[in-house]
PDB file of N, CA, C and O in Angstrom:
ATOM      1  N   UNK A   1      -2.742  70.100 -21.335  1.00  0.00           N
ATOM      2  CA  UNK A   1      -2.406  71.317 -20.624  1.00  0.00           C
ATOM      3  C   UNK A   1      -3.663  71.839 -19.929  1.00  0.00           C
ATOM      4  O   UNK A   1      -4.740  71.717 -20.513  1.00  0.00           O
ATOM      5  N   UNK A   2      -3.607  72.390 -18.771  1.00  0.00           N
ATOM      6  CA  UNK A   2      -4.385  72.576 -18.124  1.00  0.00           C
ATOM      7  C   UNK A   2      -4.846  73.995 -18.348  1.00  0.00           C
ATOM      8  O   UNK A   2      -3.906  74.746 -18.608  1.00  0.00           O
ATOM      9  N   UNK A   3      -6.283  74.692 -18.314  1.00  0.00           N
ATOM     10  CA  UNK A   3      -6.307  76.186 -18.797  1.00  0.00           C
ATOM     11  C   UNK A   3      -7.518  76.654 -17.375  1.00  0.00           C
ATOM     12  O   UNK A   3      -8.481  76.110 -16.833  1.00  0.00           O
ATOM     13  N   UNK A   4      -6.779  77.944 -17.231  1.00  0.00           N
ATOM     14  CA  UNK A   4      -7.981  78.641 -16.574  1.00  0.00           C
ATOM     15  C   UNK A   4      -8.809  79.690 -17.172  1.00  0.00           C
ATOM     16  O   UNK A   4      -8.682  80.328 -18.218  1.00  0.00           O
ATOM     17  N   UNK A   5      -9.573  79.703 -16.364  1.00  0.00           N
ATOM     18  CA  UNK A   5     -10.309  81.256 -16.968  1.00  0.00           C
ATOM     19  C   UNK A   5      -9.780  82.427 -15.893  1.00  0.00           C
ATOM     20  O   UNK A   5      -9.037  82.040 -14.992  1.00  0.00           O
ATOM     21  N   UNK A   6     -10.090  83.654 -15.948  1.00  0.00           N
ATOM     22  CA  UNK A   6      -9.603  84.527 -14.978  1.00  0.00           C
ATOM     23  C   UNK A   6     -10.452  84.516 -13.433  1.00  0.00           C
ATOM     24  O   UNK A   6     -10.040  85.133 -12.451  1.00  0.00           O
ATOM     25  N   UNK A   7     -11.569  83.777 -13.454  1.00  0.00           N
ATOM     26  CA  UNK A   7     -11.389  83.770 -12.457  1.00  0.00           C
ATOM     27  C   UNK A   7     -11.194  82.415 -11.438  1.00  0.00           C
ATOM     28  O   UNK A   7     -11.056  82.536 -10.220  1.00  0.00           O
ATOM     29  N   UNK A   8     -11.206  81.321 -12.031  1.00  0.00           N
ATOM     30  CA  UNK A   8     -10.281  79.879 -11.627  1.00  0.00           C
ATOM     31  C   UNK A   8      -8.662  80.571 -11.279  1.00  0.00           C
ATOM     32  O   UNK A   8      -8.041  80.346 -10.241  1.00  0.00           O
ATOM     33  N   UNK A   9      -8.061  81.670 -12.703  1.00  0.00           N
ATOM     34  CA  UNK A   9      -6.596  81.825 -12.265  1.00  0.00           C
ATOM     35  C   UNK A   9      -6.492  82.656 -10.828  1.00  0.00           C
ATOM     36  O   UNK A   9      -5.404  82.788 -10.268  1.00  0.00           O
ATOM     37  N   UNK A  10      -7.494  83.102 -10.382  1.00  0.00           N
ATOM     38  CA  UNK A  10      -7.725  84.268  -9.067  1.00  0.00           C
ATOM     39  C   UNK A  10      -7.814  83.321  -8.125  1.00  0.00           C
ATOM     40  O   UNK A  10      -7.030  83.265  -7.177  1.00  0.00           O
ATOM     41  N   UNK A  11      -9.083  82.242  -8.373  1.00  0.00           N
ATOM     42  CA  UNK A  11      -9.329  81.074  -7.030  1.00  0.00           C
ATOM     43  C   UNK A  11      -7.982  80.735  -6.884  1.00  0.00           C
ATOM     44  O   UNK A  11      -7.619  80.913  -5.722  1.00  0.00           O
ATOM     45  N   UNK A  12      -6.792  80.165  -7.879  1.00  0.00           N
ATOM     46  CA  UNK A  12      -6.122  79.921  -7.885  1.00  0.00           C
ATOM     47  C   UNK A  12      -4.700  80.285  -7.078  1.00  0.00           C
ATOM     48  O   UNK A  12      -3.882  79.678  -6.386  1.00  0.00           O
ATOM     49  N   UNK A  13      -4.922  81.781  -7.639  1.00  0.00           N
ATOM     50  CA  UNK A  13      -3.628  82.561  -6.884  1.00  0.00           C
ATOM     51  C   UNK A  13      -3.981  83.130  -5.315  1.00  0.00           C
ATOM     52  O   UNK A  13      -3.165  83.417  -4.439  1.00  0.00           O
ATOM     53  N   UNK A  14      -5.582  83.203  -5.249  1.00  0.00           N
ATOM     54  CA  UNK A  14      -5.804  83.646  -4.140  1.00  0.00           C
ATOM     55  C   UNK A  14      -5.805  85.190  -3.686  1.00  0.00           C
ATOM     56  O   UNK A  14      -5.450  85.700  -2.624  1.00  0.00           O
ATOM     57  N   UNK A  15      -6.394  85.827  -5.012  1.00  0.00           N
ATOM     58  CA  UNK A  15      -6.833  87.167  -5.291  1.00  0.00           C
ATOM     59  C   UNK A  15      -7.803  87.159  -5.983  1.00  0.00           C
ATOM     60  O   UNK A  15      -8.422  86.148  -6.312  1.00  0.00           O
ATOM     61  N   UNK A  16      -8.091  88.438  -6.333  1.00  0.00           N
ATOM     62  CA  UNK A  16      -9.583  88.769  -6.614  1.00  0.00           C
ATOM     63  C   UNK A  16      -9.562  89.119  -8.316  1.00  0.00           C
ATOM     64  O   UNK A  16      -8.573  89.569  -8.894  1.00  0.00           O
ATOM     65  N   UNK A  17     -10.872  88.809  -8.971  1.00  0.00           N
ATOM     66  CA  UNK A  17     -10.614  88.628 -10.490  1.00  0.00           C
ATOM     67  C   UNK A  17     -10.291  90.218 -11.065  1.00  0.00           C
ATOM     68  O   UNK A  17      -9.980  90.460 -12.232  1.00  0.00           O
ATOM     69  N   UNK A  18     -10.436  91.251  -9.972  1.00  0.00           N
ATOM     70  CA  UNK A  18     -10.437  92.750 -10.513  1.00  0.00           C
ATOM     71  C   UNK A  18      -8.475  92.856 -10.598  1.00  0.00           C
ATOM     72  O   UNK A  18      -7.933  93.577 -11.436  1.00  0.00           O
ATOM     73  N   UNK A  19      -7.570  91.905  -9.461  1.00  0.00           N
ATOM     74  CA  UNK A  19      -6.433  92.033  -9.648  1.00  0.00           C
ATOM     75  C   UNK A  19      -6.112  91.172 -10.560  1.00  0.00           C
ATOM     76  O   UNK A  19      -4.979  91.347 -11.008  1.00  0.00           O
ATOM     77  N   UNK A  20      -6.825  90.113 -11.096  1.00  0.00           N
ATOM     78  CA  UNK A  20      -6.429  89.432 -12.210  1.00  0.00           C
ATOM     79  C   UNK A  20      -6.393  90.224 -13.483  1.00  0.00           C
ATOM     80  O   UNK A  20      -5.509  89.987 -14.306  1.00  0.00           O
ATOM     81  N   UNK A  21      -7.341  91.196 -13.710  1.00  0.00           N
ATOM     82  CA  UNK A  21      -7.953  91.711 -14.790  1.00  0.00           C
ATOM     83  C   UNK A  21      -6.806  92.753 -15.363  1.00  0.00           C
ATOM     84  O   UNK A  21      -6.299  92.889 -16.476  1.00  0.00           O
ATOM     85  N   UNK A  22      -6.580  93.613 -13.751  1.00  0.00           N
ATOM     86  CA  UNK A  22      -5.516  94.599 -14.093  1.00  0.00           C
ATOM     87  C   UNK A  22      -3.989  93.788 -14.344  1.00  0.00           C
ATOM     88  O   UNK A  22      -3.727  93.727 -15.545  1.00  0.00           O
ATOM     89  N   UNK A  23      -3.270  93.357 -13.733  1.00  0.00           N
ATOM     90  CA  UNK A  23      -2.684  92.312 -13.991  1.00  0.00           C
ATOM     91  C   UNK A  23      -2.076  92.150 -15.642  1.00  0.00           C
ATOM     92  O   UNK A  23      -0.979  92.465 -16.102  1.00  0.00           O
ATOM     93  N   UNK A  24      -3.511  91.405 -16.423  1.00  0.00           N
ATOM     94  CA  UNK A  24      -3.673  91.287 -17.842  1.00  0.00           C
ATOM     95  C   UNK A  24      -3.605  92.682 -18.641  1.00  0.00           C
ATOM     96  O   UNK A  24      -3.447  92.837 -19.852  1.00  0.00           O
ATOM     97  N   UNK A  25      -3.774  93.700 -17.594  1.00  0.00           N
ATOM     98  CA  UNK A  25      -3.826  94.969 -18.870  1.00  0.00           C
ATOM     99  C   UNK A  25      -2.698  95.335 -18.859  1.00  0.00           C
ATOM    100  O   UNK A  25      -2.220  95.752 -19.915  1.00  0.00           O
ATOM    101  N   UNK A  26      -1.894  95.301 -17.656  1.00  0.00           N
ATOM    102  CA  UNK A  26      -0.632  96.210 -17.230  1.00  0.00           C
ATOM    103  C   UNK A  26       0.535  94.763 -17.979  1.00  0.00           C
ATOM    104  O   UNK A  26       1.739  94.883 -17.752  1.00  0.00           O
ATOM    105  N   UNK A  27       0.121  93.698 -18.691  1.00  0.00           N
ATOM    106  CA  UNK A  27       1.087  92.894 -18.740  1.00  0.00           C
ATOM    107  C   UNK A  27       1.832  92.241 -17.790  1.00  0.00           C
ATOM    108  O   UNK A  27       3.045  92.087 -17.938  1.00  0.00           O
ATOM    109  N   UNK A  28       1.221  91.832 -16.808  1.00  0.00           N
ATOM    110  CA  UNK A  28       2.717  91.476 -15.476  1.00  0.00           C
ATOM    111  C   UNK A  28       2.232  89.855 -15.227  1.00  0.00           C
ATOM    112  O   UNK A  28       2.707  89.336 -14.218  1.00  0.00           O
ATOM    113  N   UNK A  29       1.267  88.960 -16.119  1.00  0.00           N
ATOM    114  CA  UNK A  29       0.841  88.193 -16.242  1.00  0.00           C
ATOM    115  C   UNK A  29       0.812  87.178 -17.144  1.00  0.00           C
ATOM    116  O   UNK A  29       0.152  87.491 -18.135  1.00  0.00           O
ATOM    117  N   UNK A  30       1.427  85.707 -17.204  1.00  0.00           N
ATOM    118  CA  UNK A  30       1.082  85.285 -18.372  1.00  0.00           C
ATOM    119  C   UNK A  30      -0.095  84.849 -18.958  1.00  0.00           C
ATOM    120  O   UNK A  30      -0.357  83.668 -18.731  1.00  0.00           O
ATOM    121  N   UNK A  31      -1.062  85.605 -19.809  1.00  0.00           N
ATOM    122  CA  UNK A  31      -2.010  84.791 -20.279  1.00  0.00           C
ATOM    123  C   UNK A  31      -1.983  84.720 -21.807  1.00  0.00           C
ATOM    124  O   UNK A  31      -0.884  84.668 -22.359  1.00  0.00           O
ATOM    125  N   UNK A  32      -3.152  84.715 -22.564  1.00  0.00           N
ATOM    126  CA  UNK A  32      -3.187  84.489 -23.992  1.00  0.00           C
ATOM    127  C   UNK A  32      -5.187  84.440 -24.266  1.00  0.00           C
ATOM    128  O   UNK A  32      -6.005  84.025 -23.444  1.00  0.00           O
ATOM    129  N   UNK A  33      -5.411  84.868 -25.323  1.00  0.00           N
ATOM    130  CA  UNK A  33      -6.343  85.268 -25.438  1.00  0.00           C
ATOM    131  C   UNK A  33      -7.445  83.899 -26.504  1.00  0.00           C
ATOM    132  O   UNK A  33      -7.220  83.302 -27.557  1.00  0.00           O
ATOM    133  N   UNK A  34      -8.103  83.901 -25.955  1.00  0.00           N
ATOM    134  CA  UNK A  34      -9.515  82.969 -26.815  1.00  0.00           C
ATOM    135  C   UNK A  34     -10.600  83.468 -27.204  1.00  0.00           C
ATOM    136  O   UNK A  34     -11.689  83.613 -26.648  1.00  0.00           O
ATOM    137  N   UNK A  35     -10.044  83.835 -28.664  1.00  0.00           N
ATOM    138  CA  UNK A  35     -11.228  84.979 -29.361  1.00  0.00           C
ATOM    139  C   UNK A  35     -11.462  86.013 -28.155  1.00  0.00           C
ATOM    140  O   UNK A  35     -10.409  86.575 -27.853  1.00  0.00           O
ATOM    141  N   UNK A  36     -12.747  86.476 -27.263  1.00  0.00           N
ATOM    142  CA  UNK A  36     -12.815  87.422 -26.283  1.00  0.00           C
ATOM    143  C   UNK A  36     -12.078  87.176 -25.078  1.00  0.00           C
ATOM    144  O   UNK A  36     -11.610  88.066 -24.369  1.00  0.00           O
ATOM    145  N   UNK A  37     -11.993  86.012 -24.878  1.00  0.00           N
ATOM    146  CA  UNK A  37     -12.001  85.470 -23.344  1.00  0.00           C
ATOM    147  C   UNK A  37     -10.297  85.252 -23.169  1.00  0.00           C
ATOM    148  O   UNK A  37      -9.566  84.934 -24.107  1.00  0.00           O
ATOM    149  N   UNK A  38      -9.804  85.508 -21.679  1.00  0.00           N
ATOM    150  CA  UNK A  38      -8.527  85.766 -21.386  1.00  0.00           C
ATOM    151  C   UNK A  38      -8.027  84.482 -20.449  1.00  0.00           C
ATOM    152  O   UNK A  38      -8.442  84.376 -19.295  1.00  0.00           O
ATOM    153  N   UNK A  39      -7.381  83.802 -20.856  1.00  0.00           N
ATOM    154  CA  UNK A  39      -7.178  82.170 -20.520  1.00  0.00           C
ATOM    155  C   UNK A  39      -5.907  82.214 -19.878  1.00  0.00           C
ATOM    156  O   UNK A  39      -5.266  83.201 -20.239  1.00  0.00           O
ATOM    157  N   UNK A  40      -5.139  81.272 -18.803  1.00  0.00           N
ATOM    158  CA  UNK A  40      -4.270  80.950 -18.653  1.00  0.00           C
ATOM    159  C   UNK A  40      -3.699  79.666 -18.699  1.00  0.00           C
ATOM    160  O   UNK A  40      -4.481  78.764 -18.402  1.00  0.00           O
ATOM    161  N   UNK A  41      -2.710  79.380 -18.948  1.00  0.00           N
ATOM    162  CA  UNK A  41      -1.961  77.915 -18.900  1.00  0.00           C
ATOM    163  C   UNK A  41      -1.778  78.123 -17.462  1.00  0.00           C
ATOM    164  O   UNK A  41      -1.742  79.181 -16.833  1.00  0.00           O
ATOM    165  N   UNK A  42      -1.656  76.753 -17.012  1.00  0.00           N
ATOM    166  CA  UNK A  42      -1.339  76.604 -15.371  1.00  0.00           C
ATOM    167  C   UNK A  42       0.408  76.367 -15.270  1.00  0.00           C
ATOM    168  O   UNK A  42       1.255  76.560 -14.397  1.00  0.00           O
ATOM    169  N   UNK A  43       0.411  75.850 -16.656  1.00  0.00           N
ATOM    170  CA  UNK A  43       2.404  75.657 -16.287  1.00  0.00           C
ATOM    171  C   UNK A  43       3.226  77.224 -16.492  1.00  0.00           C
ATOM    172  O   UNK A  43       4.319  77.353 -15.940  1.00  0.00           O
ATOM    173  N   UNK A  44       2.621  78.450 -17.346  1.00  0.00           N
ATOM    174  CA  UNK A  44       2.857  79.105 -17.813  1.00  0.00           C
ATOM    175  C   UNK A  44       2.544  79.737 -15.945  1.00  0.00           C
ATOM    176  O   UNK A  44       3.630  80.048 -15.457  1.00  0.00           O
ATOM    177  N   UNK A  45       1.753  79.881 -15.272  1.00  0.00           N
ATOM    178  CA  UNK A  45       1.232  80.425 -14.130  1.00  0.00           C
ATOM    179  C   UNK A  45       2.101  79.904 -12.891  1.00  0.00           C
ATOM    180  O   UNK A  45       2.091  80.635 -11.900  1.00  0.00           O
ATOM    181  N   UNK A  46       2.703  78.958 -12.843  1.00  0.00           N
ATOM    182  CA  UNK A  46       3.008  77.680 -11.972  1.00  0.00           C
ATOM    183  C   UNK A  46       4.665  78.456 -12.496  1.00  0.00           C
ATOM    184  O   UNK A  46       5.425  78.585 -11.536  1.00  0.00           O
ATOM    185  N   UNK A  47       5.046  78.781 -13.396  1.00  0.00           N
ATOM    186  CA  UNK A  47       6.502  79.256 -13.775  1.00  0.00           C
ATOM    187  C   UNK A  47       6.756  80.922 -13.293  1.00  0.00           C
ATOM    188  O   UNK A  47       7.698  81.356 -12.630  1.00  0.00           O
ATOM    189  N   UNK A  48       5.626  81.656 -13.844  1.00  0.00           N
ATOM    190  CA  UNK A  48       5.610  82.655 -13.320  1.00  0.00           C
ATOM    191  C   UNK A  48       5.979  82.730 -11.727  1.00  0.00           C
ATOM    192  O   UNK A  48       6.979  83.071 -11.096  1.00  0.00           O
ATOM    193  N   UNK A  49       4.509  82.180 -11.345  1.00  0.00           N
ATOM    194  CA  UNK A  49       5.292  81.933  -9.535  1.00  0.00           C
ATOM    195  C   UNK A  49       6.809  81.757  -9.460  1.00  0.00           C
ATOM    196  O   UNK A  49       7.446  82.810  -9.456  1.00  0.00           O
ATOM    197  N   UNK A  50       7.244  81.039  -9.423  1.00  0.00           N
ATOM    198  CA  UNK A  50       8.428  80.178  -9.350  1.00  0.00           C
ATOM    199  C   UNK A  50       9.817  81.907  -9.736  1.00  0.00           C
ATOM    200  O   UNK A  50      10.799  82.377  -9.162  1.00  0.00           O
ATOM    201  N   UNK A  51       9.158  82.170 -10.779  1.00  0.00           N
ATOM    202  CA  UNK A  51      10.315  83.006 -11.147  1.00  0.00           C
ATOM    203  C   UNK A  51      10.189  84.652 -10.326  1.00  0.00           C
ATOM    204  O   UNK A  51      11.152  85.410 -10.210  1.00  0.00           O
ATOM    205  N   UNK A  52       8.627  84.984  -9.767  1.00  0.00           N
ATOM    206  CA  UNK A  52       8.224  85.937  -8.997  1.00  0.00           C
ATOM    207  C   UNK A  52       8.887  85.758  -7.617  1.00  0.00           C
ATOM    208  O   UNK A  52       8.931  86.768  -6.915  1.00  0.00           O
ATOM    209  N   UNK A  53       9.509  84.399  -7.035  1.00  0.00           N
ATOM    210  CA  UNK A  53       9.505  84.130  -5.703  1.00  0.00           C
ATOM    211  C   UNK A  53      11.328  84.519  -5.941  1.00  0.00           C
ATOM    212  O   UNK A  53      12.029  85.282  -5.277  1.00  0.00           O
ATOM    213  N   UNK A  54      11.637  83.800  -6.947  1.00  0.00           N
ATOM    214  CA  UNK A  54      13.001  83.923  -7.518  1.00  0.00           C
ATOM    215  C   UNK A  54      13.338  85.561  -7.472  1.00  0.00           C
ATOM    216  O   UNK A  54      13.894  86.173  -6.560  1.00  0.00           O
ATOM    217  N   UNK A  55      13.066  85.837  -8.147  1.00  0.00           N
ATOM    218  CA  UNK A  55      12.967  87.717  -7.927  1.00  0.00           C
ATOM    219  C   UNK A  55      12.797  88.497  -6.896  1.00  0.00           C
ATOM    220  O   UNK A  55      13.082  89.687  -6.759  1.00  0.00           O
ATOM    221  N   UNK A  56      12.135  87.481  -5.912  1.00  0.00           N
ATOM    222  CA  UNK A  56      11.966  88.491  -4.666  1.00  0.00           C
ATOM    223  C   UNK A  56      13.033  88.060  -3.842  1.00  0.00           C
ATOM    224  O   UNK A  56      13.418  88.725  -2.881  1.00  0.00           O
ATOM    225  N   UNK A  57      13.436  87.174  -4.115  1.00  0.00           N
ATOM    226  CA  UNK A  57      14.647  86.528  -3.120  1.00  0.00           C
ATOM    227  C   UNK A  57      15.720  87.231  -3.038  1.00  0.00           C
ATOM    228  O   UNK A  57      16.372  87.566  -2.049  1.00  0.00           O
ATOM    229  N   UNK A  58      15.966  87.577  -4.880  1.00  0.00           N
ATOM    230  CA  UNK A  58      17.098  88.050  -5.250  1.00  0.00           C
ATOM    231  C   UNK A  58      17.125  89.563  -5.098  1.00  0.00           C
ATOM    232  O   UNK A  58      18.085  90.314  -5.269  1.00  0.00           O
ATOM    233  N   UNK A  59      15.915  89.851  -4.751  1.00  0.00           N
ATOM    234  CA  UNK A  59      15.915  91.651  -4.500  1.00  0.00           C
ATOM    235  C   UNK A  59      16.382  91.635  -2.774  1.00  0.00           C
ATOM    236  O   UNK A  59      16.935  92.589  -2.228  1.00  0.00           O
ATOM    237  N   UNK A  60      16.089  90.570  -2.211  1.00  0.00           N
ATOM    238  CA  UNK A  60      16.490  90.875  -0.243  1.00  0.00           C
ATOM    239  C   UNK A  60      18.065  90.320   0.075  1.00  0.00           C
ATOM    240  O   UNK A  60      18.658  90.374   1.152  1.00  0.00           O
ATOM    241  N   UNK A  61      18.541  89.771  -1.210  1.00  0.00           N
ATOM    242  CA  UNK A  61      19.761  89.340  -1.002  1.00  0.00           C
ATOM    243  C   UNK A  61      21.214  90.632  -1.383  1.00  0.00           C
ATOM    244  O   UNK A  61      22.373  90.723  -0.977  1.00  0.00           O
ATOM    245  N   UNK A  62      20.288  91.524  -2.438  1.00  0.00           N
ATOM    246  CA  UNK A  62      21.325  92.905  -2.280  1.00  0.00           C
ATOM    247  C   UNK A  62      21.057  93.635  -0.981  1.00  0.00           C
ATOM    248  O   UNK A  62      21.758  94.643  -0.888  1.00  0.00           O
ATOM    249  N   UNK A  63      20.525  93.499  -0.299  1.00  0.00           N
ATOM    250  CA  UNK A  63      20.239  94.531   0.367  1.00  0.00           C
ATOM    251  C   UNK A  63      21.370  94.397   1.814  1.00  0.00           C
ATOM    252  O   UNK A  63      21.357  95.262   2.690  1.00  0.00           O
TER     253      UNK A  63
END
């Protein structure tokens, strides 16, 4: 399994590690914690997407 750190998951998503950070506090993120450090799975990140794009679809289709 592939893991990031927060700010590989930012290079990643293509935001900045301060929206990664908040993100992790407000919960709207999947990560998981390593002793201090705040890690992500990439399939866990890679699903999220998937289900964020899903959600937005389904919010322009009531409208």
């Amino acid at each position: 399994m592939q893991r990031f750190t927060a700010k590989e998951a930012a290079e990643y998503l293509g935001v900045h590690t301060d929206t990664i950070y908040t993100m992790v506090r407000q919960k709207e993120i999947p990560h998981f914690r390593l002793r201090r450090r705040i890690m992500f799975s990439k399939p866990a990140i890679d699903g999220w997407i998937r289900n964020q794009e899903y959600e937005s679809t389904k919010d322009t289709e009531a409208i």
